[in-house]
TORPA-533495 format. One line per field, with one value per residue: x, y, z of N, C-alpha, C in turn; residue in one letter. Coordinates in steps of 0.1 Angstrom, whole numbers. Example, Ala and Ser with C-alpha at 12.3 -4.5 7.8 and 13.67 -1.06 7.14 Angstrom:
n_east 132, 128
n_north -57, -22
n_up 78, 71
ca_east 123, 137
ca_north -45, -11
ca_up 78, 71
c_east 132, 129
c_north -33, 0
c_up 78, 79
aa A, S
This chain:
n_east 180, 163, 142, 151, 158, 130, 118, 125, 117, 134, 132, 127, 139, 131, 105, 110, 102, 94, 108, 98, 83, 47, 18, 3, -32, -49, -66, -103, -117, -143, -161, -148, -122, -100, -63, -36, -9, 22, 47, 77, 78, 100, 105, 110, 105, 118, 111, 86, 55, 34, 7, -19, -52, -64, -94, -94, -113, -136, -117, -117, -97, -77, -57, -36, -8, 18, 41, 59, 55, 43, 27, 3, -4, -6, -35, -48, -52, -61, -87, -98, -101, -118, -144, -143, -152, -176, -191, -197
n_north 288, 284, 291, 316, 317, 311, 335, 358, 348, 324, 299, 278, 260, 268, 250, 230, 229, 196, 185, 170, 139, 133, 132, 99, 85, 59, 39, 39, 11, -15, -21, -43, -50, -61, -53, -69, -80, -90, -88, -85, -84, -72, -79, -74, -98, -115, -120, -116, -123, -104, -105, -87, -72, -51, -33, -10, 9, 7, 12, -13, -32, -61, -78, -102, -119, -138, -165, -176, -181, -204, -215, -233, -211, -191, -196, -200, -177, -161, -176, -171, -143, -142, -149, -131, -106, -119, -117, -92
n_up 112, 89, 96, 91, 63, 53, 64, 47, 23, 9, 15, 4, -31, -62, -79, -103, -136, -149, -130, -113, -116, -130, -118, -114, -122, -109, -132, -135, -117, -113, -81, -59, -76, -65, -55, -51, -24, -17, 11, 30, 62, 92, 126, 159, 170, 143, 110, 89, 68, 50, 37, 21, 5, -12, -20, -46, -52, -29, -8, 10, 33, 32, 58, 63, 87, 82, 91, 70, 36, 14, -11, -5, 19, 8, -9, 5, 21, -2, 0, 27, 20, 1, 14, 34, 18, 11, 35, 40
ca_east 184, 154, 127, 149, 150, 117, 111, 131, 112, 142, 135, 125, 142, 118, 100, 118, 96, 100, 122, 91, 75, 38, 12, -8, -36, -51, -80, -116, -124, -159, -162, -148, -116, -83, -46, -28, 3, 27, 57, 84, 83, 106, 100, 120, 111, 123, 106, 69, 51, 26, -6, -25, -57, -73, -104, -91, -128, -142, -109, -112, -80, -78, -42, -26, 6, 24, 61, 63, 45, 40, 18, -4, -6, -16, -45, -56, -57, -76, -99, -102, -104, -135, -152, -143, -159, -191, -201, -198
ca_north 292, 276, 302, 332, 316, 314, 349, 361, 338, 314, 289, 265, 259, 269, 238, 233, 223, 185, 184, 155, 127, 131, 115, 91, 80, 45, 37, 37, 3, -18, -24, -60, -52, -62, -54, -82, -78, -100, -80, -90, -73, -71, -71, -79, -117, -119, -117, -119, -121, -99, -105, -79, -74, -37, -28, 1, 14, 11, 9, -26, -37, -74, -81, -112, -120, -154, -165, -183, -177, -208, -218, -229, -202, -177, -203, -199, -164, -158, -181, -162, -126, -141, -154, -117, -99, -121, -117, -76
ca_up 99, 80, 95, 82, 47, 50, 63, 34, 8, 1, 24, -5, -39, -69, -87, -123, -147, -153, -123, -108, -127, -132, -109, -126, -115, -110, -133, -125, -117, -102, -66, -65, -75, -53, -54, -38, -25, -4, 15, 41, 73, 102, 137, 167, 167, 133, 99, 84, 56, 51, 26, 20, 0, -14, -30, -52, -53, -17, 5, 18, 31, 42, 56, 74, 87, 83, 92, 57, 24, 8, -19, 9, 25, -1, -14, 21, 19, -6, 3, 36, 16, -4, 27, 39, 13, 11, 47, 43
c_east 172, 147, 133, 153, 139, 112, 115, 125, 119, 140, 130, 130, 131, 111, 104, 106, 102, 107, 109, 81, 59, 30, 2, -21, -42, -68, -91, -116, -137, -155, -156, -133, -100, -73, -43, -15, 11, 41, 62, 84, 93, 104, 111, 117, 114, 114, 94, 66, 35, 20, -19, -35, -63, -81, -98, -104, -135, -132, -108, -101, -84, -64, -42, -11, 10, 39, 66, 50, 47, 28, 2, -12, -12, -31, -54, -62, -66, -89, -109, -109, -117, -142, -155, -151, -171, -199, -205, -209
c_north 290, 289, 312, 331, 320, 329, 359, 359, 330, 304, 274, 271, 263, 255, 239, 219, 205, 179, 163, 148, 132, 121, 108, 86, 67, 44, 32, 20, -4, -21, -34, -60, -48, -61, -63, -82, -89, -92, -91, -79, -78, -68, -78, -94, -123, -115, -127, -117, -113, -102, -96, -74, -61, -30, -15, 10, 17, 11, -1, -30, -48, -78, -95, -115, -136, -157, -173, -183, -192, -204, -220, -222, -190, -185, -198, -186, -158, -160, -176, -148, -130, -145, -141, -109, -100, -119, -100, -75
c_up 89, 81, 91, 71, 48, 52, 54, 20, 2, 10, 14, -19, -48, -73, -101, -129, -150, -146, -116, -117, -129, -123, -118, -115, -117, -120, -128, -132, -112, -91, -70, -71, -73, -58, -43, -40, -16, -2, 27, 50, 86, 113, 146, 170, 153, 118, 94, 75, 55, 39, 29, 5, -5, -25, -35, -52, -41, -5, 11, 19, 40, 42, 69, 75, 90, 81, 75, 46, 13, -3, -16, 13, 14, -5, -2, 24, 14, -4, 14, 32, 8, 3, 33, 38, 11, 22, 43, 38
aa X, X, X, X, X, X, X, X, X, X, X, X, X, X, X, X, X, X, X, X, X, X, X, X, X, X, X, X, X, X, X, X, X, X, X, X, X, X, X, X, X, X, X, X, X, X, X, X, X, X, X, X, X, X, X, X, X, X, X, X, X, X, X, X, X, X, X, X, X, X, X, X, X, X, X, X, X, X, X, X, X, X, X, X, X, X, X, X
């Protein structure tokens, strides 16, 4: 049914004005700096924490996963992701 929309020219809705948000985009910043994020993920032995590190400017992504997100644990992190970035 879809390809004989499409071979007709209805197989997609028009685009209405206003109908989608605006992309914005992220300001330029210097090399050097990170979005840091911390997410829960799900896997079949249960649930993780993901820390995850990303130069907006050169793509570096530095991620680890840990069953528990202390205080701790994030200190640690970082401390890891600036040890990361100075060897590069």
């Amino acid at each position: 049914m879809h390809r004989c929309l499409q071979r007709h020219g209805i197989g997609r809705l028009r685009d209405v004005e206003g109908d989608r948000p605006a992309k914005k985009k992220f300001k330029a910043h210097p090399i050097g700096f990170f979005h840091i994020d911390i997410a829960e993920v799900r896997t079949e032995q249960g649930k993780l924490h993901m820390f995850v590190a990303i130069d907006r400017t050169s793509k570096f992504a530095f991620v680890e996963l840990h069953e528990k997100a202390p205080t701790a644990i994030s200190k640690e992190f970082l401390l890891r992701l600036i040890a990361a970035v100075t060897a590069c």
